[in-house]
Each structure stands twice: as C-alpha cells, then as structure tokens.
N, C-alpha and C positions, 0 to 999 in steps of 0.2 A: 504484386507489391502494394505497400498501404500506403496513406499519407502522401497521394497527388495534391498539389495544390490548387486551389481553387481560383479559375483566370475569368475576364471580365465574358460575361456573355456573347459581346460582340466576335469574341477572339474564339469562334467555333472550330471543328476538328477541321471542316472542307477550307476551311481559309488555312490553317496551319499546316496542313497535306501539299498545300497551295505554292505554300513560302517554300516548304523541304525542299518539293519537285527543285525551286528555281534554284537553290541552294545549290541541292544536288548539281544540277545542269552549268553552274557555275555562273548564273550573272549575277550582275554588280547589286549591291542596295539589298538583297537579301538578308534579315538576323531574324536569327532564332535564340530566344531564351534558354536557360537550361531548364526552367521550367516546360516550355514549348517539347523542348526532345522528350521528355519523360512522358509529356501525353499522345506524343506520336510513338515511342515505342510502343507504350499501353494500349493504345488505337490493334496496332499491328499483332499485337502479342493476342487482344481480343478476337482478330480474326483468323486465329490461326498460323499466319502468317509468319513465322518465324523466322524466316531469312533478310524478308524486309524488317521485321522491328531488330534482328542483330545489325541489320546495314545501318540501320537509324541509331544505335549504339553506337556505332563506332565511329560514325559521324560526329556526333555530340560529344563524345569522349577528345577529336580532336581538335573541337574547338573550345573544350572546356576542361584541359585534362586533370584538373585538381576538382571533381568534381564526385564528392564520395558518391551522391545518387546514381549517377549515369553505370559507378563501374559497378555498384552494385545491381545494377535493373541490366547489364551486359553478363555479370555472374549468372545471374537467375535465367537468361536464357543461355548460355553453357549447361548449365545444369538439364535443363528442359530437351537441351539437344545429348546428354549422357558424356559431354566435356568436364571430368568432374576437377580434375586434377587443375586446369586452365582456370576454372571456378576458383580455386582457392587459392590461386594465382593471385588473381584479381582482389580479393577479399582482402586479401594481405594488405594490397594497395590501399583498399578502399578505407579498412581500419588504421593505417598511417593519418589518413585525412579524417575520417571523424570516426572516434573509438566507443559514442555512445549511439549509433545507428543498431539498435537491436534484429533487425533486417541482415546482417551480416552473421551474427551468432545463430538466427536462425537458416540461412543459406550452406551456412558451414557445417549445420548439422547434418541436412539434405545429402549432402555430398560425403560427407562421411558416413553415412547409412548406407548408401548408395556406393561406396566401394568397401562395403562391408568390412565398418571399423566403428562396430558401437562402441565398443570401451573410448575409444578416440571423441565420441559423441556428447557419450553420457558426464566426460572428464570434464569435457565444453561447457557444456547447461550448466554442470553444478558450481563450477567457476562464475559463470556469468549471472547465474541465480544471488552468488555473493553481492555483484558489481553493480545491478541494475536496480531499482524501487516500482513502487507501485505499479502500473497498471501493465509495465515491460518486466517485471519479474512474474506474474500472472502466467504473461502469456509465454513465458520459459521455462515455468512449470506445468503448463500443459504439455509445450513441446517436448517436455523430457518426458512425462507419464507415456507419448505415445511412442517415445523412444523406446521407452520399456514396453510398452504393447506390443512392439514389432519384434521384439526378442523374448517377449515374452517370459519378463521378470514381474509378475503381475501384483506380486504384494510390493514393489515400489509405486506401482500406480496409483495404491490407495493413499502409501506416502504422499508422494506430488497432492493429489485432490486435498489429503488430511491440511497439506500447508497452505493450498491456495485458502480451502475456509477460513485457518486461521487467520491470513489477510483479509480476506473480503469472504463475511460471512456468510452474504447474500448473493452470492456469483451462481447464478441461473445453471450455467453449464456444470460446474461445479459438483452444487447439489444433484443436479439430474444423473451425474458420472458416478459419484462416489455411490450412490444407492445400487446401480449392479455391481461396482467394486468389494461395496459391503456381499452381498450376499453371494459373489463368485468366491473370496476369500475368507470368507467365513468372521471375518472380524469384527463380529454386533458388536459386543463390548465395548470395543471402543467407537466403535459408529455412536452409539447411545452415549457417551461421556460425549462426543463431539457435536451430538447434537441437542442438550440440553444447554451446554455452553453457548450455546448459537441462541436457543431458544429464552437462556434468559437475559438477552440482550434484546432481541428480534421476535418478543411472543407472537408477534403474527404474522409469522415466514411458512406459509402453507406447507412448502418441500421439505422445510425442516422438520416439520411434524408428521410430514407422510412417509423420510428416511427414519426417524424415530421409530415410528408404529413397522417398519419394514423390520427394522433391525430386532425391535421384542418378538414381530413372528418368523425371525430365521431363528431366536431363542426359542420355539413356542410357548411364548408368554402370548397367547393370544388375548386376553384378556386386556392384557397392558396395550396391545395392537390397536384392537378396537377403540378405546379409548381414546390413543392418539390420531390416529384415522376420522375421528369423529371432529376433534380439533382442526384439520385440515380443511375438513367439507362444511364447519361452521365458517372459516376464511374464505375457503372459495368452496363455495356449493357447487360447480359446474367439474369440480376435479373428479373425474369420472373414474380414473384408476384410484383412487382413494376408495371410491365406493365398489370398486373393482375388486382391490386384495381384501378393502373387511370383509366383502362376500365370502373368501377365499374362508376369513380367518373365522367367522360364525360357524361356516359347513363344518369346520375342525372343530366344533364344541356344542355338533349337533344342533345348530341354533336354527332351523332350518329355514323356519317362515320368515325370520329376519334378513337370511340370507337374499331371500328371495325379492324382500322388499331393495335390498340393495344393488341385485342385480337390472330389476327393473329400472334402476336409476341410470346404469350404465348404459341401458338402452337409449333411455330419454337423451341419454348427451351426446351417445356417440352413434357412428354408425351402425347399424346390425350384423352381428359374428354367431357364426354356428358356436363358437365355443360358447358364448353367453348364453344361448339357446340351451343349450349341454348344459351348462351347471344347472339352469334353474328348473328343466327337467328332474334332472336329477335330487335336486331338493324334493320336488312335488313327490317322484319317486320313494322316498325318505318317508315322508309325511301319508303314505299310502293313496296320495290322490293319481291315482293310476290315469284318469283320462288327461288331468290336466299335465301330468309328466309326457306322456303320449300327444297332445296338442305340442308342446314346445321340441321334443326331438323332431317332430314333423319338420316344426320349422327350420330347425337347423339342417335335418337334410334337403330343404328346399335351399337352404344357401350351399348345402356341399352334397350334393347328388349323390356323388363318387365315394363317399364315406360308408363304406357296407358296414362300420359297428352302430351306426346312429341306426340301419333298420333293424338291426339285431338287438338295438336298446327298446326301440318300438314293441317288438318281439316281446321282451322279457317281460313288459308288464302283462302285455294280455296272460303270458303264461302264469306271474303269478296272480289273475285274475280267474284262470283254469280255463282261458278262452284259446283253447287249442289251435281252432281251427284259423282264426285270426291271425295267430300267432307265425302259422305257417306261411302265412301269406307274406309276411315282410322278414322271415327267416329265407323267401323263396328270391325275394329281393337282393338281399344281401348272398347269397348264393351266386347272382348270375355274377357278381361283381369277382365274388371270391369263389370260386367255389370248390375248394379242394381246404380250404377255413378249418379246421378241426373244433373251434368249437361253435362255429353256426352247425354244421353236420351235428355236432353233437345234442345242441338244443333239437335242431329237427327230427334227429330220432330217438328224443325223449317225448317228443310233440306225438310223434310219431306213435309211439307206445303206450299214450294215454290212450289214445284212442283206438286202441287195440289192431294199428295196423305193422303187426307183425314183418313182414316181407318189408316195408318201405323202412321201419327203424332198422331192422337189421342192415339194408343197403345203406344209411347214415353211420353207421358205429363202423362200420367196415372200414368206408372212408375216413375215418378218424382213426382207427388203430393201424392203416395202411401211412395216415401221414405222419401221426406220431405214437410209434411202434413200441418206445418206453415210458410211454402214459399210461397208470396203472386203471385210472379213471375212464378211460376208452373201451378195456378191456372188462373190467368191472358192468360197462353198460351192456356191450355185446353179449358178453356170457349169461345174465341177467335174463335178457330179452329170449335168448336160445331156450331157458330153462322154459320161462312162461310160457313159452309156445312148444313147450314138450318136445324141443329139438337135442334131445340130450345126446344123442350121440354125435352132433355137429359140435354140442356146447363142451364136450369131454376135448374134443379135438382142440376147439379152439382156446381152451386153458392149456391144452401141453402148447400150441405155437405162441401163447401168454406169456407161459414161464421161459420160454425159450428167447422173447423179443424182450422182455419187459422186469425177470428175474424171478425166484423163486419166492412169491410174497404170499402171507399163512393168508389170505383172504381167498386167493386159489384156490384153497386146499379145503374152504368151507364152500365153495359155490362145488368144488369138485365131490365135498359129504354129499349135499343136497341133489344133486345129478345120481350120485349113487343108490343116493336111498331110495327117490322116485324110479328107477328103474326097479326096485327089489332087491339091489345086493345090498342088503343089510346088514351081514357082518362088518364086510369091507368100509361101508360108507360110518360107522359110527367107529372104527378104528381110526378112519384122515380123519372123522370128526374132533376124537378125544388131541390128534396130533395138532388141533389146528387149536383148537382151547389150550394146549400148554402153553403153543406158540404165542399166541393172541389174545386172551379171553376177550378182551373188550369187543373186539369181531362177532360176539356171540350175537348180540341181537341183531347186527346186519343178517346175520345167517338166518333167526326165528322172522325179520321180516321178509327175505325174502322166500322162504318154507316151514309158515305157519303151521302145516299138518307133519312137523318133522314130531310134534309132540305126541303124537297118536302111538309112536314107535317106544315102547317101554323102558329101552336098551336106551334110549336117548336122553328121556324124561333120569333116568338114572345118571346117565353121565351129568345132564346139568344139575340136577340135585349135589353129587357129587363134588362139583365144584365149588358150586355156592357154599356147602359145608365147609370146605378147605377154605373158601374166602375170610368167613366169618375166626376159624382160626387162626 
C-alpha cells in the first residue's frame, strides 16, 4: 500500500517494534500512533511475515477502530492470504469511513478478479473512473486496462491507455503501453490521430514521436516512419529503439547502407544482440559485400552458438561467392546442431554437387526427401543429381517413390523424358516429353537446362518447334 506517512527520524522501525513488543505484552505507558501501526504492519508485510503484520492489524484496528487505513492495510493482507470474501467485508467498513481512499477500489478489484467475477471488476473501475480526478483516475485506468489484460479484452486496453493520454499526455507508462497496444490491435489510425494531438501540444515528447513513426510503419508508410523516428533521435539521440525500428523500416525500402548506419547506432547504445548482428549482416548481404556480411553473422553466433541458421547464413555467402568448399565447412557446423535440417542438407548437397561429389550429395538430398517427403524441391534435387551421375535407373525409381510421397507433378515427367532419352528409349521419352509440355510448357527450359544434348534428337528439336509455333498462335 502507498501513502505511508513520513515520521520524525528519531522514531526508527527497532524503536517502534520496541513499543508493539510492550504493548503487545501489556504494560502500562505504551502508545502507539495509528501512524506507528501502519509502519509496523508494512515492516512485517516486507518481511514476509504475514501473520505477524495481520497480528499487528488487528491490534491497531482495536485501538483505533474508526480508522479507514488500518482496515484497509488488514483487507490487503486477507487478500494476500486468498481471504477474499472477509477482504470485502472489511472494505465495506473501511469505505463507510473514508469513501475517497482509492486503495479500496483498488483492493476490491483484487478480490473480485480473484474470485472470478471480472464483470463485478470492471463495473467497479468504471464507476469509480467517474468518481475520482487526476492522478487517482490515472491510476484506475491502468487498473482496469489490466483488468481487461487478464481476460483478455485487448481493444479495451487501448481504450483505458487512449483515455489516460487524453488526461496526461506525457504519462511515460502510458506511451510505452499504448505503442504495443497499437500494433497488437492493429489500430494505427487512430494511434497517429492520438498522437499528433499529443504532438502539437508537446513537440518534443520523444515517445510521442517514436508511437507516431511505429503506427505509420504498422501502416507501411515507411517513409512517414522514418521521418518521425528521426524527430525522436534529434530529442533524444541515445533512444536506441528509434534507431532500432528505422533500421527495421529502411531494410523495407531497400535502403540498405542507411540501415546499417542505424543499426550501428544501436550497438553504440546498447548492449550487443545477435539479432543486431543478423540484421546488419544481412544488409551487407544485400549490398553484396559478402565478407563483411560474413564478419557480422560470425559475431552474432559468437553471442548465440546454438543458433545452427546464423552458420548456415555464414554458409550461403561463401555459396554465392561459388566458395564451396568453405561453405561446407559451416553448413557442417550447423549440421551437428541440427542435423536431420532439410534445408542445411539441402544446401550441402547442392555444395555437394558443385563439386562434383556425387555419392556425398545424393546422401544430403536423401535426408531431405526422407524428412520432408512432400517437398517437391528435395526431390527435384535428388533426381537431378542421379541423372548427372548417369544413375538413371536409381533416378527412374526414385521419381515413381516421388510421385508416390510428393504427388503427380509435370516436372516429373520431364526429368522422367530426360532419363528416358539418355538411356535410348527414344520413342517413349519424347511421348512423356510432348505430355509434360501440354502439362507445363514453362518447365521446358528446366528440362533443356538440365539435358542440353536433348536437342541432338530431331524428334525433340520438332516437338519444341512445334510448340513454339502453337505459342506464337
């Protein structure tokens, strides 16, 4: 409970513990204030202690029995002890004796939450929201927001926050609340009406301008983001989540070296997070500076080890650097973490396959169409790898257990031409082929990249002629 009163230095807790004892014990010359009781409950209530600070209640209550404090700081340990009913007993009492003690409205709520009866709760707040003014209606519109938190009626909580602003514009908790209120329940709109209103009273309310710039990028009005995010960090240059979401809100508009510069900022202010590590990789990433994207995922798996996609982020640059063999080294990483990963397998036996190690990609694609059996992209690599390596009677197999785990899809049916043709059945293989062109044509040039010398076959050279003419008509 708030609002202890402030007693002369002399009058410390071990002197006041002192006077109770003799109280208690019953000799003469003993008084105790009612102020006194309220700091020995509070003593006792600090330490745990709940038996002795209700003893200390009910002591105090009977030598002061018109004393709203006492029954109220007696309510609040009922409550503490799951007495809810006895609590509101007392409260009854306690509001006979003084009806503006907003400590009671809020006990009452406690207990009505607490024997699950929020309608009973929320009837309360908004009665007493009528009753009370400034700085005690504040805090009864928090208590009702989290009234609604607990039951989880979440657009009243933007309510409550929306009203506190309108009282007190600049209420710290306030602001900090209503900006994930804004973007759990989606209501920018009005976030941005409530906070220009703010703003052109209080132009330089930093939060105000960092929920502004929040609410245009849940609009993705990045632009307008940026702009107001820039307003916050000109107030307070140290607001490190301002330069936090504009990072956020550049990356969305490609902006990438800016980004970067803003994420840097982040670092400078706050501690070090693999996530910030992550984005700005990821920028450099963007920006094709492969080593320097590769320097900062290092770092962020030095802050999170355990993280097998930051060595598989490692991974993807060297791959598209064409540096294979690197690549494998931190795909091998991220392996031991995961290793049944369908798509670390699957980079490593693409890795795999550059380098013409047939046997070791095919064991990676395996483990991927074993872990996910209706990935048509697994199957797609496996059969691929079987052809180049002239394994056509493995690769025929493993398109029919394809179409059997994964469905009957025309790309099939062109890796199944191309197996065909290379073996010599040459009728057969350009009959699935013309079927897989009805089906598909776009599939055509996956098929000429993956069986360039399909064109040597005249019968083939005809069919895509063939089509192309039909296309053009």
């Amino acid at each position: 409970m708030t609002g202890e009163p402030h007693l002369p230095e002399q009058e410390d807790i071990r002197e006041l513990l002192n006077l109770y004892e003799k109280l208690k014990a019953g000799k003469g010359g003993s008084f105790l204030s009612e102020e006194s009781f309220e700091r020995i409950i509070d003593h006792f209530d600090d330490q745990d202690a709940l038996p002795k600070a209700m003893e200390a209640a009910e002591l105090g209550i009977l030598q002061f029995p018109f004393s709203a404090s006492l029954l109220i700081k007696k309510a609040d340990l009922l409550i503490a002890t799951r007495h809810y009913k006895k609590a509101l007993s007392l409260l009854d009492k306690a509001e006979i004796l003084d009806s503006t003690d907003i400590d009671i409205c809020i006990l009452r709520t406690d207990a009505y939450l607490a024997l699950d009866m929020q309608e009973k709760a929320v009837e309360l707040l908004e009665d007493a929201i009528q009753r009370f003014e400034g700085d005690d209606r504040i805090d009864l519109l928090f208590e009702l927001a989290d009234v609604y938190d607990d039951y989880e009626v979440f657009e009243k909580i933007f309510d409550c926050l929306k009203l506190i602003l309108e009282y007190d514009p600049n209420n710290e908790e306030a602001l900090y609340k209503i900006c994930f209120w804004t973007d759990f329940t989606g209501r920018n709109e009005e976030s941005i009406k409530l906070h220009k209103k703010i703003l052109e009273d209080f132009p330089y309310n930093d939060l105000a301008w960092f929920n502004l710039a929040a609410a245009y990028q849940g609009l993705r009005l990045f632009e307008k983001a940026i702009d107001a995010y820039q307003y916050a960090i000109v107030i307070n240059e140290k607001f490190d989540y301002a330069y936090r979401n504009m990072a956020d809100a550049l990356m969305r508009l490609h902006r990438y070296k800016e980004a970067i510069e803003s994420l840097e900022k982040v670092i400078e202010l706050s501690r070090p997070e693999d996530l910030i590590y992550q984005a700005i990789g990821y920028c450099y990433e963007k920006i094709k500076n492969y080593a320097q994207a590769r320097f900062y995922f290092r770092k962020a798996s030095h802050l999170n080890p355990d993280d097998a996609k930051l060595y598989e982020k490692v991974a993807v640059t060297y791959i598209k650097e064409l540096k294979y063999q690197q690549a494998i080294k931190y795909l091998e990483m991220a392996l031991k973490i995961k290793r049944l990963d369908a798509d670390f397998n699957f980079l490593m036996g693409e890795c795999q396959l550059k380098l013409e190690n047939y046997k070791e990609a095919i064991h990676y694609f395996l483990t991927v169409v074993h872990s996910k059996p209706r990935n048509i992209k697994g199957w797609e690599a496996l059969i691929r790898t079987l052809f180049e390596n002239n394994q056509f009677n493995e690769g025929e197999k493993q398109i029919q257990l394809a179409r059997s785990k994964a469905g009957d899809k025309s790309i099939f049916d062109f890796y199944e031409s191309a197996i065909l043709l290379s073996k010599g059945h040459l009728k057969e293989g350009v009959s699935v082929l013309e079927k897989s062109i009805e089906s598909n044509p776009k599939q055509l040039k996956q098929f000429l990249r993956l069986y360039p010398s399909a064109v040597k076959f005249p019968q083939v050279v005809e069919l895509i002629l063939k089509f192309k003419r039909r296309k053009r008509i």
